[in-house]
BASEGU-871426 format. One record per residue: residue in one letter; residue number from 1; x, y, z of N, C-alpha, C in turn. Coordinates in Angstrom, 2 decimals. Atoms other than C-alpha are relative to their C-alpha. Example, Ala and Ser with C-alpha at 12.3 -4.5 7.8 and 13.67 -1.06 7.14 Angstrom:
<sites>
SITE; a; 1; 0.89; -1.19; 0.00; 12.30; -4.50; 7.80; 0.90; 1.20; 0.00
SITE; s; 2; -0.82; -1.19; -0.06; 13.67; -1.06; 7.14; -0.77; 1.09; 0.73
</sites>
This chain:
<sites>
SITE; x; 1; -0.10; 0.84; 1.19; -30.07; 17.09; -6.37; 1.44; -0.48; -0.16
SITE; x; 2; -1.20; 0.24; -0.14; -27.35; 14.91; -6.87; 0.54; 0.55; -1.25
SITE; x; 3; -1.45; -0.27; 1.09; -24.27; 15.95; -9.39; 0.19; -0.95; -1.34
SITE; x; 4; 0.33; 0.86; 1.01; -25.48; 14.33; -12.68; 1.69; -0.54; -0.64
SITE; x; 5; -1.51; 0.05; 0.79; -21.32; 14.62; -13.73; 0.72; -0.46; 1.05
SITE; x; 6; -0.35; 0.80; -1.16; -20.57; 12.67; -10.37; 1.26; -0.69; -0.44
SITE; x; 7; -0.72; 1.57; 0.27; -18.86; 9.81; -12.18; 1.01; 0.51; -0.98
SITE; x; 8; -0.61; -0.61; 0.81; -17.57; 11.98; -14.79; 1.12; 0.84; 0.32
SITE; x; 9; -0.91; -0.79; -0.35; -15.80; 14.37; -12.64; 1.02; -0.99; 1.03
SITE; x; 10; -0.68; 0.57; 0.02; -14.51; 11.49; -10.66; 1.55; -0.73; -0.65
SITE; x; 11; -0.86; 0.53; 1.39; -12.71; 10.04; -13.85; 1.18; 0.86; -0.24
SITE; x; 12; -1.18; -0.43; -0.01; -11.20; 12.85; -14.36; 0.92; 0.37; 0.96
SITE; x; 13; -0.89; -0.14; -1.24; -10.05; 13.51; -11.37; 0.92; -1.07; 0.37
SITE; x; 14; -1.01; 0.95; -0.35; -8.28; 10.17; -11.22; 0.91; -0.04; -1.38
SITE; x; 15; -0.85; -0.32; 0.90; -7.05; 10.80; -14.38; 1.11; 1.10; 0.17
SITE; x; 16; -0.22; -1.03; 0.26; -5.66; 13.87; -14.00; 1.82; -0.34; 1.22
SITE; x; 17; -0.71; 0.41; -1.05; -4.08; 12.90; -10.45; 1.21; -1.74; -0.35
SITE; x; 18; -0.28; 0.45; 0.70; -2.60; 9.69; -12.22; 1.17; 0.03; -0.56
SITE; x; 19; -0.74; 0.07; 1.07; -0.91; 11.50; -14.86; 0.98; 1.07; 0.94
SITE; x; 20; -0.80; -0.58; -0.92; 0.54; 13.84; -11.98; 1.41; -0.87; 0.84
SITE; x; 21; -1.00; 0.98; -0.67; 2.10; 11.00; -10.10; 0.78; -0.41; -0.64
SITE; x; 22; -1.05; 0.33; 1.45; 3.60; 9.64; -13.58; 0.87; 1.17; -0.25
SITE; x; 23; -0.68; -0.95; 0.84; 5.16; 12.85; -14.41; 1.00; 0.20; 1.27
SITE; x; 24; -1.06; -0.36; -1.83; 6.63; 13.47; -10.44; 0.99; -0.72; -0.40
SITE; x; 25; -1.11; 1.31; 0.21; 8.33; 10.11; -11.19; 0.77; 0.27; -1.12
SITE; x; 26; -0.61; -0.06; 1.55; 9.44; 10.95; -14.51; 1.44; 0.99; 0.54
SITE; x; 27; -0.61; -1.39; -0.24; 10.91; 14.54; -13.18; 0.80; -0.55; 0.99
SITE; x; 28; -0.29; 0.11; -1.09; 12.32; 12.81; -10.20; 1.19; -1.05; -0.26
SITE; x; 29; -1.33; 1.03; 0.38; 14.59; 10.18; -11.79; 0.33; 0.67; -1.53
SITE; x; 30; -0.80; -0.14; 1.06; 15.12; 11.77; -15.03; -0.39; -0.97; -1.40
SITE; x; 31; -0.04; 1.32; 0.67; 13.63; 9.07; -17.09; -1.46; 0.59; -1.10
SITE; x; 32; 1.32; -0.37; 0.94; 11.55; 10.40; -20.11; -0.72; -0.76; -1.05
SITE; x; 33; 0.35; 0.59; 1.38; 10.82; 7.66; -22.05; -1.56; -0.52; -0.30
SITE; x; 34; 1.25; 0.02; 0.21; 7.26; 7.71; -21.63; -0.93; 1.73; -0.66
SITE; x; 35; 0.36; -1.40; 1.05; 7.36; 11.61; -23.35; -0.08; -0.61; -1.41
SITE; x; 36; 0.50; -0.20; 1.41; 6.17; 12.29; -26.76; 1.53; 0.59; -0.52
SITE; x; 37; -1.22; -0.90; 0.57; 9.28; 13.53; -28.81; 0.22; 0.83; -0.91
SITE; x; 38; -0.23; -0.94; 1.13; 10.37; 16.51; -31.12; 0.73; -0.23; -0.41
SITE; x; 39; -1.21; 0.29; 0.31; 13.13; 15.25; -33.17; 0.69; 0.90; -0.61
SITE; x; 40; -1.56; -1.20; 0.74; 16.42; 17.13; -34.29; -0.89; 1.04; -1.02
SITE; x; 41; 0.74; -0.87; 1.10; 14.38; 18.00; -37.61; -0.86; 1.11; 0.09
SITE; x; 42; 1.18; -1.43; -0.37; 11.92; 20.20; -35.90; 0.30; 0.61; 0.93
SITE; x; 43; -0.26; -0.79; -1.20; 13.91; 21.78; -33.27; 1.83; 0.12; -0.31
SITE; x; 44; -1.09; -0.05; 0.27; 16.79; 22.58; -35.42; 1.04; 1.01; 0.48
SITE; x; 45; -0.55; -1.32; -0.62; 19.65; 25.34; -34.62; -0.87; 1.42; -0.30
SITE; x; 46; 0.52; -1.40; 0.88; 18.03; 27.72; -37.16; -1.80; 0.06; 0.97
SITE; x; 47; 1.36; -0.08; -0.66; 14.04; 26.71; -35.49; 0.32; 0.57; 1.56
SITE; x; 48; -0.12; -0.18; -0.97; 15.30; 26.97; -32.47; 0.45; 1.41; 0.82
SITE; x; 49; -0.41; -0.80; 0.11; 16.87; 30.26; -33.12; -1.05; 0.86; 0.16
SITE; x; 50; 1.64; -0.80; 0.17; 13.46; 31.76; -33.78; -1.15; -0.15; 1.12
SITE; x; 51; 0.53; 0.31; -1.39; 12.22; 30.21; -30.83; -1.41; -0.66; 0.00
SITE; x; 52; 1.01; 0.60; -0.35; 9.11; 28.29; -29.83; -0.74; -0.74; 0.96
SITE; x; 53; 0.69; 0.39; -1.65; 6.46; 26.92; -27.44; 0.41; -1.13; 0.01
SITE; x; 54; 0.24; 1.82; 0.19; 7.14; 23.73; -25.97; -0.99; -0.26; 0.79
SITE; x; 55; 1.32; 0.08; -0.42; 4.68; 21.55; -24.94; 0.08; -1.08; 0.68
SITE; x; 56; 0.35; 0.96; -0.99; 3.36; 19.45; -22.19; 0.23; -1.38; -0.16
SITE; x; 57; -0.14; 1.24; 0.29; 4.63; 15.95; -22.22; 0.63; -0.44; -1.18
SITE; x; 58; -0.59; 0.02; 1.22; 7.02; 16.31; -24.98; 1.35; 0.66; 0.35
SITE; x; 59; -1.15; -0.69; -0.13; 10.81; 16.35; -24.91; 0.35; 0.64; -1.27
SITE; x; 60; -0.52; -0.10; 1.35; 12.61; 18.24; -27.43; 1.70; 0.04; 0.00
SITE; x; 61; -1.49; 0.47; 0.39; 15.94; 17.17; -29.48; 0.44; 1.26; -0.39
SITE; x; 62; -0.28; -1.26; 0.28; 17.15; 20.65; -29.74; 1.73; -0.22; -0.74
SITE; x; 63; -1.27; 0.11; 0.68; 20.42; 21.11; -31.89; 0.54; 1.76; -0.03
SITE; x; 64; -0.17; -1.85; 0.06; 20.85; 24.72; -31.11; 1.48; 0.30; 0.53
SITE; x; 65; -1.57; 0.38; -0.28; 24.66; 25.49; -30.61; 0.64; 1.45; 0.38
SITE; x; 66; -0.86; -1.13; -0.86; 24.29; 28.91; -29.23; 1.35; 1.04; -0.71
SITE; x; 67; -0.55; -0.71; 1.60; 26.12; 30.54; -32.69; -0.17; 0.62; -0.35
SITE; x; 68; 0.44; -0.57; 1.04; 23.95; 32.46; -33.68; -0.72; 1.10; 1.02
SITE; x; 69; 1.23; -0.67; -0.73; 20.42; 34.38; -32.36; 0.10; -0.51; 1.14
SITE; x; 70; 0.63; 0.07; -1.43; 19.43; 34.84; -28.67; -1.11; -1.33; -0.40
SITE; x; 71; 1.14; 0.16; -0.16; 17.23; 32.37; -28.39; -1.15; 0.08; 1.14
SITE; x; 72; 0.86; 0.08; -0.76; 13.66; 32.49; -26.97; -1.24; -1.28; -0.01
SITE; x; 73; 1.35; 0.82; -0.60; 11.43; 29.80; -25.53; -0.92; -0.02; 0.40
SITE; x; 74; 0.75; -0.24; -0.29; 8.21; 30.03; -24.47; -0.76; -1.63; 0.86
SITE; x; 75; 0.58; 0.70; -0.65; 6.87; 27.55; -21.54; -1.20; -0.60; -0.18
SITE; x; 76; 1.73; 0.67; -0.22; 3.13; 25.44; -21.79; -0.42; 0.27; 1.29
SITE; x; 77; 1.13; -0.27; -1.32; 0.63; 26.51; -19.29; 0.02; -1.26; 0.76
SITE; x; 78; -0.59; 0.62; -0.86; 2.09; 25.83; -16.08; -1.38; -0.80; 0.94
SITE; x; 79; 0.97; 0.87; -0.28; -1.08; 22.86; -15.24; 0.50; -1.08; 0.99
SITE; x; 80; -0.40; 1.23; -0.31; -0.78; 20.53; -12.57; 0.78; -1.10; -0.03
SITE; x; 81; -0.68; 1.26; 0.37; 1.80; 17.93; -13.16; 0.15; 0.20; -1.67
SITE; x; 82; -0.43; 0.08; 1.46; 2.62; 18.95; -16.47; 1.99; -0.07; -0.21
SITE; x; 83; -1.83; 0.71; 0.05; 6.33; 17.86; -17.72; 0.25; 0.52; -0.84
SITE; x; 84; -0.71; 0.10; 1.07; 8.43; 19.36; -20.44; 1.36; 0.54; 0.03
SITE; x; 85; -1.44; -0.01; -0.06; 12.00; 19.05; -21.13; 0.58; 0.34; -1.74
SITE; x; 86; -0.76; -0.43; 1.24; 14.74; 20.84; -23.31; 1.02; -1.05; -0.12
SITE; x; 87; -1.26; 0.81; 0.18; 17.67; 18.41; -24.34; 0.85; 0.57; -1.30
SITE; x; 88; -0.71; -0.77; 0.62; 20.52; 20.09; -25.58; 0.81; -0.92; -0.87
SITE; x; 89; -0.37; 1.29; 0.96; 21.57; 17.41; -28.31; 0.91; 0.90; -1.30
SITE; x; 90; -1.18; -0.59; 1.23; 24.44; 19.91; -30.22; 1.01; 0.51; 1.26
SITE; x; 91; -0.91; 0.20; -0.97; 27.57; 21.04; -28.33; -0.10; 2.12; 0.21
SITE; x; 92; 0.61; -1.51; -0.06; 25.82; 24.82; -27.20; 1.29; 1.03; 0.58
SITE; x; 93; -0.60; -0.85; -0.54; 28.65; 26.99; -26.63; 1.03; 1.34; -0.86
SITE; x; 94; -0.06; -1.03; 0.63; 28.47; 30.18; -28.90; -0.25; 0.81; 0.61
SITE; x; 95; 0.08; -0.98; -0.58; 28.30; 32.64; -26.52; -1.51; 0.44; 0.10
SITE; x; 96; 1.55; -0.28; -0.43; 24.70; 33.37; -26.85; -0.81; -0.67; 0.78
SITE; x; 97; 0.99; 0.59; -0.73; 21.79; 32.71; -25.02; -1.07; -0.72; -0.14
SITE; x; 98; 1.88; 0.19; 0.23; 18.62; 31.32; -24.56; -0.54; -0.07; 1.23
SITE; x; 99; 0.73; -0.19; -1.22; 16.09; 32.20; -22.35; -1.47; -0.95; -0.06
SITE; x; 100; 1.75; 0.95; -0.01; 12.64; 29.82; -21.59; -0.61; 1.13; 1.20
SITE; x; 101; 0.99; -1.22; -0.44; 9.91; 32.38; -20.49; -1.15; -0.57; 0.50
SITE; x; 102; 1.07; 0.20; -0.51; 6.64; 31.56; -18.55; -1.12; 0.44; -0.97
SITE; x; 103; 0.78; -0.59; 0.80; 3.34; 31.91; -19.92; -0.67; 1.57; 1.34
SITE; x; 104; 0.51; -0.77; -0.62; 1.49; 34.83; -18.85; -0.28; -0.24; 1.44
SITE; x; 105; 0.67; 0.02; -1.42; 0.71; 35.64; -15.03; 0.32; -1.34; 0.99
SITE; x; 106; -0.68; 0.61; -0.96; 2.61; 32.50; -14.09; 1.78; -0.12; -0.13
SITE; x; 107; -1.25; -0.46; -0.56; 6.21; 31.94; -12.37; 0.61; -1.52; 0.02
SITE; x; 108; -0.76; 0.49; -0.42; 8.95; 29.70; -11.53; -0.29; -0.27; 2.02
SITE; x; 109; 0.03; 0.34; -1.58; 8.87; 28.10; -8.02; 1.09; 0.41; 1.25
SITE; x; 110; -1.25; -0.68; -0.84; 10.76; 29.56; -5.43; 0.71; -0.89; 0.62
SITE; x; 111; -0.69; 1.09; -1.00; 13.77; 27.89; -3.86; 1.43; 0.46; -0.60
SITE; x; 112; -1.93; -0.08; 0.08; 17.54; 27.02; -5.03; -0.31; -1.51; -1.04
SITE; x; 113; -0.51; 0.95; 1.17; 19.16; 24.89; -7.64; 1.70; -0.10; 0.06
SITE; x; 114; -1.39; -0.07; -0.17; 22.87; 23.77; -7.22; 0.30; -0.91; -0.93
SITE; x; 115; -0.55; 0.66; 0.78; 24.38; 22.42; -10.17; 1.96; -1.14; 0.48
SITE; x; 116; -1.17; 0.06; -0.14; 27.49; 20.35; -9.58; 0.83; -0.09; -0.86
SITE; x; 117; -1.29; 0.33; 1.35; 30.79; 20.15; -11.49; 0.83; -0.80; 0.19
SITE; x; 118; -0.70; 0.96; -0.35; 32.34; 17.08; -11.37; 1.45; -0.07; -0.81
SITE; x; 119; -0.82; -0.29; 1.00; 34.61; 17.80; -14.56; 0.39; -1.51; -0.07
SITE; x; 120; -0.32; 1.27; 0.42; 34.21; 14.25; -15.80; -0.17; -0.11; -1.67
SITE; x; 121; 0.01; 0.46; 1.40; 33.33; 15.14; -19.26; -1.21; -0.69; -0.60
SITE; x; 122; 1.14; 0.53; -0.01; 30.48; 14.51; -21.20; -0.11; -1.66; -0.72
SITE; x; 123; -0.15; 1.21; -0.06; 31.59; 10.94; -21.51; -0.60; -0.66; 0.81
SITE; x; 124; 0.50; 0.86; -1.11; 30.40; 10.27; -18.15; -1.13; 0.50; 0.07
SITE; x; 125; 1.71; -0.71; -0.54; 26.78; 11.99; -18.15; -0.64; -0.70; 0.26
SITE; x; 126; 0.37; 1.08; -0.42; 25.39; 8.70; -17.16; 0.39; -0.05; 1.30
SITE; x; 127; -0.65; 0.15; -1.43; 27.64; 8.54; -13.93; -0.53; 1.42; 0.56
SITE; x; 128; 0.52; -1.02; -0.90; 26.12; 11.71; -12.92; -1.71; 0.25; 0.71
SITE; x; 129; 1.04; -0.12; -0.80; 22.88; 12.72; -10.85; -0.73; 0.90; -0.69
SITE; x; 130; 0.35; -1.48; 0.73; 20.16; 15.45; -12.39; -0.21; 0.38; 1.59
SITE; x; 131; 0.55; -0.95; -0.90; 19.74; 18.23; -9.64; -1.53; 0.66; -0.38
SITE; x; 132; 1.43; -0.33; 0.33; 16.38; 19.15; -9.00; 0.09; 1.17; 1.44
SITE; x; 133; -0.12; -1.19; -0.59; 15.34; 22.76; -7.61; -0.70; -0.91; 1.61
SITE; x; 134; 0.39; 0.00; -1.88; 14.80; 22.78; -3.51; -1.23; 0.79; 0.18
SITE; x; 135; 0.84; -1.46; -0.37; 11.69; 24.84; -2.03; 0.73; 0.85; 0.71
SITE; x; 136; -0.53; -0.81; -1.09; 14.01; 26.04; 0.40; 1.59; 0.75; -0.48
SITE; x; 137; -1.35; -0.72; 0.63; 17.32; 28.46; -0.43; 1.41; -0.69; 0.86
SITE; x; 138; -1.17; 0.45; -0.23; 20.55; 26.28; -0.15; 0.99; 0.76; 0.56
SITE; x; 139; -1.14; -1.35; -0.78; 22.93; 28.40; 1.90; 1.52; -0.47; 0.06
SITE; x; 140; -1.70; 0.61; 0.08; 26.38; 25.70; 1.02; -0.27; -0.65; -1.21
SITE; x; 141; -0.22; 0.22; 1.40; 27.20; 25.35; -2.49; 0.53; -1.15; 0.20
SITE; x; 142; -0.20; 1.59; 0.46; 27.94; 21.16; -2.81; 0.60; -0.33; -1.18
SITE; x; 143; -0.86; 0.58; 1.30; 30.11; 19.24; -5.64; 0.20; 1.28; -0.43
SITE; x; 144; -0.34; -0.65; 0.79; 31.77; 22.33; -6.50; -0.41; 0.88; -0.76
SITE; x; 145; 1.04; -0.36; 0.75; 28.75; 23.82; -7.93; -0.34; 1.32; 0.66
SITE; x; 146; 0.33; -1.21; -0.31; 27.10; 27.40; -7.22; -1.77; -0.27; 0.46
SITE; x; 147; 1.83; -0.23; 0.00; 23.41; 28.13; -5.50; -0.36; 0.91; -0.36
SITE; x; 148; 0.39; -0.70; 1.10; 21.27; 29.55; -7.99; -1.61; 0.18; 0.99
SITE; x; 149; 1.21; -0.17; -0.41; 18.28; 31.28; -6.13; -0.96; 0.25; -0.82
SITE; x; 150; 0.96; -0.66; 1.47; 15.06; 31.50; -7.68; -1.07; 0.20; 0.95
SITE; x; 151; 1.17; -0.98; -1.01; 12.42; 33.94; -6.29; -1.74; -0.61; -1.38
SITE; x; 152; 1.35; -0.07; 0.54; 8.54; 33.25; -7.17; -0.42; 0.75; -0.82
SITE; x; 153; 0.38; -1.55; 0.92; 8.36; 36.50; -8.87; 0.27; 0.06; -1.22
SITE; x; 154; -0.39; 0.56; 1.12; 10.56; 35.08; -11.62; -1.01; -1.02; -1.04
SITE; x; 155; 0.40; 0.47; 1.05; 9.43; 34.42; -14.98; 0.59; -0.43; -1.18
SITE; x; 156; -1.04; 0.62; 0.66; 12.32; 33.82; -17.10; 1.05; -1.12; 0.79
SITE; x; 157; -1.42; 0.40; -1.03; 15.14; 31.89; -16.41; 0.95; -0.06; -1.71
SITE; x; 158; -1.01; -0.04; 1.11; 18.26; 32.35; -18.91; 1.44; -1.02; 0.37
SITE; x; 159; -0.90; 0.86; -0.20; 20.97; 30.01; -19.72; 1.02; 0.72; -1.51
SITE; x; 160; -0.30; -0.63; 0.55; 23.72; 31.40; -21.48; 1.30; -0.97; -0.83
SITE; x; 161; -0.30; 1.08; 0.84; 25.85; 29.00; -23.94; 1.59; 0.44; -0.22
SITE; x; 162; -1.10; -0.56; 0.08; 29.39; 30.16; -22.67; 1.00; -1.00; -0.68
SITE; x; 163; -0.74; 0.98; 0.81; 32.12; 28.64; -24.88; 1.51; -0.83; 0.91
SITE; x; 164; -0.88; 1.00; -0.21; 35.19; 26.21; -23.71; -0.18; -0.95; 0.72
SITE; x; 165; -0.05; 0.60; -1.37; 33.98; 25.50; -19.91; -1.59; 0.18; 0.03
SITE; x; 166; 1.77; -0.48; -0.64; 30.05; 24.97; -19.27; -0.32; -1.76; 0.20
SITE; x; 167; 0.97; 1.24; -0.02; 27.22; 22.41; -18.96; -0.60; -0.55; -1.03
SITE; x; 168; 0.79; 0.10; 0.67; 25.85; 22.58; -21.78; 0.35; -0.53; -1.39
SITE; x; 169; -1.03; 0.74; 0.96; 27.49; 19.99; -24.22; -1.42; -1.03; -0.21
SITE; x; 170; 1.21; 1.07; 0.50; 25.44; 17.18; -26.15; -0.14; -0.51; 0.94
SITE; x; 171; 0.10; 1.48; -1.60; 23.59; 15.06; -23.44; -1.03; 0.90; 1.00
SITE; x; 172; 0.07; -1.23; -1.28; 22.50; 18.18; -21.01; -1.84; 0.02; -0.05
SITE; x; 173; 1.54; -0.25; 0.16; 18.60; 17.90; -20.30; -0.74; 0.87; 1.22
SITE; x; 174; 1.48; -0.80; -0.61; 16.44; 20.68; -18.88; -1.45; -0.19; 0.06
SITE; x; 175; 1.29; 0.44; -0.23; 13.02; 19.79; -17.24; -0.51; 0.99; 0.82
SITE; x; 176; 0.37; -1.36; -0.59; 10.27; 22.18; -15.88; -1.08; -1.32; 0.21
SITE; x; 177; 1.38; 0.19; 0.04; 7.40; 20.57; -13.95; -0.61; 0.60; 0.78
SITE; x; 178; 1.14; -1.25; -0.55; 4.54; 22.63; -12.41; -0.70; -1.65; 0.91
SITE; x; 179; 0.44; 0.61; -0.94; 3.80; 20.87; -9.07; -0.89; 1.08; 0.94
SITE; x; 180; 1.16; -0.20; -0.27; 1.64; 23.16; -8.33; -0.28; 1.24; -0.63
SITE; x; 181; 0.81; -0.72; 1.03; -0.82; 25.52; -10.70; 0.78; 1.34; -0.06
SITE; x; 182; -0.19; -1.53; 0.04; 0.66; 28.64; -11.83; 1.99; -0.20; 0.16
SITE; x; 183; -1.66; -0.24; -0.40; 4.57; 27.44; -10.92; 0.67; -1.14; -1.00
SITE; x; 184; -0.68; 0.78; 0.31; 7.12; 25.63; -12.71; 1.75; -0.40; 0.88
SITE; x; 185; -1.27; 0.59; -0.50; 10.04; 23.42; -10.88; 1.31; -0.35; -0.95
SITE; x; 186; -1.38; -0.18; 0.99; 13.76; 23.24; -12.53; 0.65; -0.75; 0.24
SITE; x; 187; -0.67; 1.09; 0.02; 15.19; 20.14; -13.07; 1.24; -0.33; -0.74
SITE; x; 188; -1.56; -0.58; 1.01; 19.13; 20.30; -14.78; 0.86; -1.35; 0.57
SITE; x; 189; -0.73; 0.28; -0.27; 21.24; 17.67; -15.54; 1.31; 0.02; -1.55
SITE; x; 190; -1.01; -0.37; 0.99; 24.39; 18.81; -17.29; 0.89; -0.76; -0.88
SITE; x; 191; -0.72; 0.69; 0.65; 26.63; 17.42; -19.83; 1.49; 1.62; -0.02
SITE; x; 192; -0.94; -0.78; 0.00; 30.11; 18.80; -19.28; 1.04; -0.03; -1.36
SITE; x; 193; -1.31; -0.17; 1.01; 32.92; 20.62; -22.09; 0.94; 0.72; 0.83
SITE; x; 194; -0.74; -0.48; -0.61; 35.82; 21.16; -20.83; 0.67; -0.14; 1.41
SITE; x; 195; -0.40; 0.53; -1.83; 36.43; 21.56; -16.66; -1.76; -0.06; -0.03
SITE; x; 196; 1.06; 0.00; -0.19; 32.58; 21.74; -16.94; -0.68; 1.04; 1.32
SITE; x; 197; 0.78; -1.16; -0.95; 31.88; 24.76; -14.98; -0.98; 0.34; -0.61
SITE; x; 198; 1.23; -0.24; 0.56; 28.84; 25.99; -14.81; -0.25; 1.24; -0.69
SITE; x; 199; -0.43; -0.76; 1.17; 28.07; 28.31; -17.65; -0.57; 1.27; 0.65
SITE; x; 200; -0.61; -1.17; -0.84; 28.62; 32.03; -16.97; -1.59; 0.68; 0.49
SITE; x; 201; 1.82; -0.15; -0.61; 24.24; 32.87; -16.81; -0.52; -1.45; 0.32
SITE; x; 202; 1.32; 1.48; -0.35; 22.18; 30.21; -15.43; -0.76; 0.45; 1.22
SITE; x; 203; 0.61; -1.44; -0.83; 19.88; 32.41; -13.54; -1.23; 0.26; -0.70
SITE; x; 204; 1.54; -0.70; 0.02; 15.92; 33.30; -13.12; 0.10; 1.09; 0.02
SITE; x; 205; 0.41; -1.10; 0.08; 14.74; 36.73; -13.55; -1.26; 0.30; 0.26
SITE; x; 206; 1.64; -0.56; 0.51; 11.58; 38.95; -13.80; 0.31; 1.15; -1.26
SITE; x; 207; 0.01; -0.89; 1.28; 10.90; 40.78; -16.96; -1.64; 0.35; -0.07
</sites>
C-alpha cells in the first residue's frame, strides 16, 4: 500500500532541508538578519544573570556585563540546522562568567576553534572575519590567536568576561548551529577591549 503521507512527508522534508541550507548560510557569513530577535529589554544584565533558554532562530541582544552572577545559558534542542546566536551588546568584562550548556544527552561538535587577535579595537569589528569551529584539531595557532579544542563529549562551553584585555566588548556575536542531530558547531566573532586578547576561559567542558 502506498504511503497515504507521501506528499506530506515530502513537504516537509523540503522544508526542513530548505531551512537547513538558509541557516548554513546564515552561520557561514555571519549575517543574521533573517533571525527573529530578543531585544536589550528581555535579555537584560539582571535576566541574563538568572539565565535562560535560547531559542532556535532567534538572536539575542544580551546586555550582560559580566558584574555580577555567573551566568547560565541553556542551549535549544540541538535539531538539524537549527541557528541561535548570543550578541554581547554591553562591554562584558566583570570578571565573571557565563557558561551556555547543552540540552540533555546532546554535545558540542568535535574539532578546534582559533580566535584571532588583531588588537584593532572594537571600532573595527566590521574589518574582521567570524571564526567558525573546524572538524579537525588545528595544531598552529593563526592571527595571534590560541586553539581551543573541543572534544564531542563536551557539553558546556564557558566564556569568562575577563576585564581590561578580551573579546568580549559591545559588537562580539556567538553562534551555535547543529549540523548534525545531537551536536552543536561554534561560531565566534569577537569585538575587542583593549589589546583584545582572548579572554582568560573560552573553553568546552563536560559536566
Amino acid at each position: 500500500m502506498a504511503n497515504p503521507m507521501y506528499g506530506q512527508n515530502k513537504l516537509d522534508d523540503s522544508i526542513s532541508n530548505h531551512r537547513y541550507i538558509e541557516n548554513k548560510q546564515a552561520f557561514r557569513t555571519f549575517d543574521w538578519s533573517d533571525l527573529s530577535l530578543r531585544v536589550a529589554t528581555e535579555s537584560t544584565d539582571a535576566k541574563t544573570d538568572t539565565g535562560f533558554t535560547m531559542v532556535d532562530g532567534e538572536i539575542v541582544e544580551s546586555l550582560w556585563d559580566g558584574d555580577g552572577a555567573a551566568a547560565s545559558m541553556v542551549l535549544p534542542a540541538a535539531v538539524k540546522g537549527a541557528l541561535t546566536v548570543f550578541g554581547f551588546r554591553a562591554q562584558a568584562d566583570g570578571a565573571a562568567s557565563i557558561t551556555f550548556t547543552t540540552a540533555s544527552s546532546e554535545y558540542f561538535e568535535g574539532g578546534s576553534i582559533c580566535v584571532p587577535v588583531s588588537n584593532l579595537g572594537d571600532a573595527f569589528i566590521y574589518a574582521r572575519r567570524p571564526t567558525l569551529q573546524t572538524k579537525w584539531i588545528q595544531s598552529v595557532a593563526v592571527g595571534a590567536g590560541a586553539v581551543v579544542t573541543i572534544s564531542s563529549a563536551h557539553n558546556t562551553f564557558i566564556i569568562a568576561a575577563t576585564a581590561t584585555n578580551n573579546q568580549t566588548n559591545i559588537g562580539a556575536d556567538l553562534a551555535f548551529f547543529c549540523e548534525t542531530k545531537g551536536y552543536w558547531r561554534i561560531g565566534f566573532i569577537g569585538s575587542e577591549l583593549g589589546s583584545g586578547a582572548i579572554n582568560a576561559t573560552f573553553a568546552t567542558s563536560t559536566v
